[in-house]
N, C-alpha and C positions, 0 to 999 in steps of 0.2 A: 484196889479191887475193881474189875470189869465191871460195866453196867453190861447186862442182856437188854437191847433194843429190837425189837420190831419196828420193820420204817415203816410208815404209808409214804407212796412215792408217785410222779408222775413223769422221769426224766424225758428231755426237760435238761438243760445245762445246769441251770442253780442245782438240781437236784443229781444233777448227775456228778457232781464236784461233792457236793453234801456224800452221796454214796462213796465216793474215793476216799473221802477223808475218813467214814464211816468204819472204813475196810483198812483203812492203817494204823489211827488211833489205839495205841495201846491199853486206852481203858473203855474200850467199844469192843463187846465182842456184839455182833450183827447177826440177831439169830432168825431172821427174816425179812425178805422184801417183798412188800402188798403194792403190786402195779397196774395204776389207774390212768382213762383220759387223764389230761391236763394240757399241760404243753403241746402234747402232741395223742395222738389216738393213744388207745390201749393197744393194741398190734402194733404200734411201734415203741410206746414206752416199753413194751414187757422186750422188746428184741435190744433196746437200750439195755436195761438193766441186766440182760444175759449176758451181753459182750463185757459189761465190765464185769460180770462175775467172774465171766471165760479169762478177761486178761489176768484177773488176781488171784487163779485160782482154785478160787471158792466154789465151787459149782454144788460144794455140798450144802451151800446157804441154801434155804428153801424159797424159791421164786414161785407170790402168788399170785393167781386173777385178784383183780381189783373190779374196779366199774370201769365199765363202757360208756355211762351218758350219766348225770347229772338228774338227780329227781324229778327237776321241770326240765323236758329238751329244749326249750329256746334256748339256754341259754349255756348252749356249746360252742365256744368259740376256742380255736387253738391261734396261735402265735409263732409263726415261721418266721417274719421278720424279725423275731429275738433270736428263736433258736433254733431257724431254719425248718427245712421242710423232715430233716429226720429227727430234730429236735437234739442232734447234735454237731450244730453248727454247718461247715464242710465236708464231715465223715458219715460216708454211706455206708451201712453196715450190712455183713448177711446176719442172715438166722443161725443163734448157735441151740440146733433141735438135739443135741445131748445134755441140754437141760432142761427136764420137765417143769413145765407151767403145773403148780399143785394148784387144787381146788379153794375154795374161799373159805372151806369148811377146817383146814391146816390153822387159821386162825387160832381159835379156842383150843387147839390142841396144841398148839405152841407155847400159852397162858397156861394151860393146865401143866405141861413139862415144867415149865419154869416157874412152878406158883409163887405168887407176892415179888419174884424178881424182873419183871417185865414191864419195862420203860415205853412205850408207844411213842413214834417222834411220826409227826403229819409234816410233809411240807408240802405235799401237791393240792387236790379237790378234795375236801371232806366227803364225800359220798358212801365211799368203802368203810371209811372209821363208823360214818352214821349206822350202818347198814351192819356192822358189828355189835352195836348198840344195840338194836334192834333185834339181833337177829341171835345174838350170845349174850344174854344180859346177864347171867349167873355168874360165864368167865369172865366179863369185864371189871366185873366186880374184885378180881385179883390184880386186876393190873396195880402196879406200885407209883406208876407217876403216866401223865401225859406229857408232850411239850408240841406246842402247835406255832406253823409259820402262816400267820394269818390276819386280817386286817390293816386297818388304819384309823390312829384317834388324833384328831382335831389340824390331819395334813391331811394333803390329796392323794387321792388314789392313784396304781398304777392301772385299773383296767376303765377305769373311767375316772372324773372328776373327785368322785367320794367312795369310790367304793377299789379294795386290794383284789386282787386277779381270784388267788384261793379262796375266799369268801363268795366273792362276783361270779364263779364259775359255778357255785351249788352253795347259795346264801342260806337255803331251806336244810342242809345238812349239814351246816357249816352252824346255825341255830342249834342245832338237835345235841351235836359234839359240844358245843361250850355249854350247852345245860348240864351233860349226862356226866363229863371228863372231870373229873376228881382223882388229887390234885393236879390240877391243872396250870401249866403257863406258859402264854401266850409271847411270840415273839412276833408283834407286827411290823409294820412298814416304821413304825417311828426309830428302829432300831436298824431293821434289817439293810434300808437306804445307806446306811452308813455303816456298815461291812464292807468295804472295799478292799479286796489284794491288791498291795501294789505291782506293779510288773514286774520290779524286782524280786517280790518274792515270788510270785507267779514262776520266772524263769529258774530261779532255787529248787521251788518246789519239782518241776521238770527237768532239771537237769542231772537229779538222784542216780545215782547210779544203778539201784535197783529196783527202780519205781515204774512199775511193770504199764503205770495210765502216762507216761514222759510224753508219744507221740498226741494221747487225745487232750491231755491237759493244753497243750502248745495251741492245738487246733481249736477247741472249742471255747476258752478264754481269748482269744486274738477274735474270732468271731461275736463273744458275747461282747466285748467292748468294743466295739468295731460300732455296732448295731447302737448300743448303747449312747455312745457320741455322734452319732446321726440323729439320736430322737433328745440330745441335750450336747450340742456344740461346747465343747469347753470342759468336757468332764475327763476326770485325770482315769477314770476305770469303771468298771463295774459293779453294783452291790450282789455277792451273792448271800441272795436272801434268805437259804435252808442250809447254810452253815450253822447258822445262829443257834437256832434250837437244839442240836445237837451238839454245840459248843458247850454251852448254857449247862447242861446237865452236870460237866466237869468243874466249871467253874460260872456259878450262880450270879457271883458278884461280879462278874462283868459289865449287868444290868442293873439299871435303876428299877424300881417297880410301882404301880401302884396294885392297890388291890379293889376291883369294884365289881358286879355285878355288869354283864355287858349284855346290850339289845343288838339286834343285827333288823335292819330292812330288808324286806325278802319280795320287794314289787316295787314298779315304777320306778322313775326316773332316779329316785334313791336305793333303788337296789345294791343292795351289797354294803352297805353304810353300815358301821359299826361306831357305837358311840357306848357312853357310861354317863352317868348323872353325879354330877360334883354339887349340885343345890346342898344346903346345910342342912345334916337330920338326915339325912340318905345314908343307905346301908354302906357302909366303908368295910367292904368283905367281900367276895367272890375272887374268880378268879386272878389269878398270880399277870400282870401285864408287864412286858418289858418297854419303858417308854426313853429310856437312855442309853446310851452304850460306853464304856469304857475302852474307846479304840486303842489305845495302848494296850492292855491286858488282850483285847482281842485279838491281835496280832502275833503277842506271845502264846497265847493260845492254842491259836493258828500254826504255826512254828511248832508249838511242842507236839501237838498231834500228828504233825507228819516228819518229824524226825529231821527239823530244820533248826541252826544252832541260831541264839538271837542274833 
């Protein structure tokens, strides 16, 4: 059986490989994409996520506004040196204007078509999920599962020393989401770092005969590792981080878990810090965390979802 997903999205190359696989997977049907800042502006995420709907397709997928900026604007920072200035890699894209941008208001009308059957997957800036929260609290209440790519517990952060990029970019909406998101689970940094494609499948996966993303997959993977062994000399690839979650959904036991209530700092030099309290006599319940990953399964995974043979 299909899960129906609604992404939140900010391609963004992780997210933009996340949306290919989204779009091939035979047990993903992709009943929407909510495109926000992250990676790169919202005017250029949303002209990202058009061309790949344009190459697959899909055009009847409903592309929505997300956010523009982050609840506090300090702390807007985009990332060209990962994913370049259009946020996909090398490739400069036009505008594909035969696919309308729908309103934000498409949302709850999308929860309400599909009641109880709508999986929400975040892998860009929580802002727009907050703001769903906030702003449709009746449909949220339908949704069937959340799965978020976010955080970091007891490693380093990618956009600073303690704090993960999705969190660090709108820590204050990124709080609001792991309060409200039920059932919720979390694929952070402890997991996501160790997603890695290998080249060799990277090049499989490209070389499909009918795999309508062959040229951008080539381009934007050779870029994101490129980029990647600059800022850590010695690494064999890339982690793409917003695979994970949408992996996950298929096959749960890929990850280890724990289950705990999670704080986030939302000021100062620890901004974006996300932690959970292991003291004895502490609530062992909240959210679903993936703190392991089972690379082998993840790969077959990988493989089965885009119609690559082990």
């Amino acid at each position: 059986m299909t899960k129906k997903v609604l992404m939140f999205c900010d391609p963004g190359i992780d997210d933009s490989l996340a949306i290919m696989y989204a779009l091939s997977a035979p047990f993903i049907e992709l009943i929407g994409l909510v495109v926000s800042y992250g990676n790169v502006s919202k005017k250029q995420a949303v002209t990202n996520a058009a061309y790949l709907l344009h190459l697959a397709g899909r055009t009847d997928i409903p592309l929505i506004s997300g956010a523009s900026m982050p609840i506090v604007e300090e702390n807007l920072v985009y990332y060209p040196n990962i994913h370049g200035e259009s946020g996909m890699g090398p490739i400069q894209l036009p505008a594909h204007d035969e696919i309308p941008v729908r309103p934000f208001a498409t949302v709850p009308e999308i929860i309400a078509r599909f009641q109880g059957e709508v999986i929400i997957v975040d892998t860009g800036r929580m802002t727009a999920l907050a703001a769903a929260f906030v702003g449709f609290e009746k449909e949220m209440k339908d949704v069937h599962s959340f799965y978020v790519m976010g955080g970091a517990f007891f490693i380093p952060g990618n956009a600073t020393p303690l704090a993960e990029a999705n969190v660090y970019g709108d820590p204050h909406a990124a709080q609001l989401v792991i309060s409200r998101a039920t059932p919720l689970t979390l694929a952070p940094l402890n997991v996501t770092n160790q997603a890695v494609l290998p080249a060799i499948v990277v090049d499989k996966w490209a070389e499909q005969a009918k795999n309508p993303f062959s040229h951008v997959i080539r381009a934007i993977c050779s870029h994101y590792i490129e980029a990647h062994q600059q800022m850590m000399p010695g690494s064999l690839g890339a982690p793409i981080h917003d695979l994970v979650p949408l992996m996950l959904i298929r096959t749960p036991e890929m990850a280890g878990y724990i289950e705990r209530p999670i704080e986030i700092i939302t000021y100062g030099k620890e901004q974006g810090l996300t932690y959970v309290d292991f003291r004895p006599g502490m609530r062992n319940e909240g959210p679903r965390i993936a703190v392991t990953l089972d690379y082998p399964l993840f790969l077959r995974t990988f493989k089965e979802g885009v119609g690559l043979s082990s």
